[in-house]
C-alpha positions in Angstrom: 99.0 92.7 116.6 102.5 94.0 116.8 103.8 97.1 115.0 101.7 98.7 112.3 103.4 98.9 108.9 103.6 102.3 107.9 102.0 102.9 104.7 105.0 103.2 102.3 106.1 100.1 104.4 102.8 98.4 103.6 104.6 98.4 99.6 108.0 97.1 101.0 109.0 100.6 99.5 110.5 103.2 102.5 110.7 106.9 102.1 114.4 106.5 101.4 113.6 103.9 98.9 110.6 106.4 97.4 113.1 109.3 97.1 115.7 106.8 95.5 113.4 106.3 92.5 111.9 109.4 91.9 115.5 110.7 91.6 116.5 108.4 89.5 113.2 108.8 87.4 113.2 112.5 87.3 116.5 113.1 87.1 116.8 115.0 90.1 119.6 114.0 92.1 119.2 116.3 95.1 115.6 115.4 95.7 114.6 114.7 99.1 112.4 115.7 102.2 113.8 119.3 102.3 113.9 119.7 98.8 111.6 123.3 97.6 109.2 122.3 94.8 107.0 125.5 94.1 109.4 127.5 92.2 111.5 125.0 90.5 111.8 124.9 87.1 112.5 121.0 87.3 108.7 120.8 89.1 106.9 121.0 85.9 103.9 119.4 84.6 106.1 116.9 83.2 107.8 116.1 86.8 104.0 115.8 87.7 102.9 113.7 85.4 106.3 111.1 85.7 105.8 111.6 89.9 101.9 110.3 89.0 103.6 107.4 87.2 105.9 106.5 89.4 103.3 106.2 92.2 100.8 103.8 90.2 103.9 101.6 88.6 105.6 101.3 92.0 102.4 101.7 94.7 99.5 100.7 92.7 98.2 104.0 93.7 96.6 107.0 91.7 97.3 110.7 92.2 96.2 113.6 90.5 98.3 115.6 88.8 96.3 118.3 90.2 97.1 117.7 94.0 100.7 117.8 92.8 100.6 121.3 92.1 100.2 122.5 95.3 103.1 121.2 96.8 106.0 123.3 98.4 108.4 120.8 99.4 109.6 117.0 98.9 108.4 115.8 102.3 104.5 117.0 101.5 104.6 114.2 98.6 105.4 111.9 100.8 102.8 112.9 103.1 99.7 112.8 99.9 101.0 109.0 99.2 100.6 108.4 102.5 97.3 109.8 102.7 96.3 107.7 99.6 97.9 104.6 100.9 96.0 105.0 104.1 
């Protein structure tokens, strides 16, 4: 009853919050919603693999580092952790 969490919610970690640490863990100040991926030389496999391990230290949750590839912009991560946390 009441208001469904939303899933980054259900972590007590907010897209705000998610975009916080993967800046500070990529090194990627500007990162956000709006930010173009595909095309980026900071969205490399490395950035993959460090987003990958962000997500299972701070969510508990696995991605592939495949499914990161595909990716355009900031805001369709936040939309595959969703998914997963669904």
């Amino acid at each position: 009853m009441g208001r469904e969490s939303h899933p980054l919610e259900s972590r007590r970690l907010n897209e705000q919050e998610f975009f916080q640490g993967l800046r500070a863990r990529l090194d990627w100040p500007d990162l956000g919603p709006d930010t173009e991926l595909a095309g980026d030389d900071r969205w490399d496999s490395l950035a993959q693999v460090d987003v990958v391990m962000y997500v299972q230290d701070e969510l508990g949750q696995t991605l592939a580092a495949d499914e990161l590839q595909r990716l355009t912009k900031g805001r369709e991560l936040v939309g595959l952790v969703r998914e997963k946390l669904a």
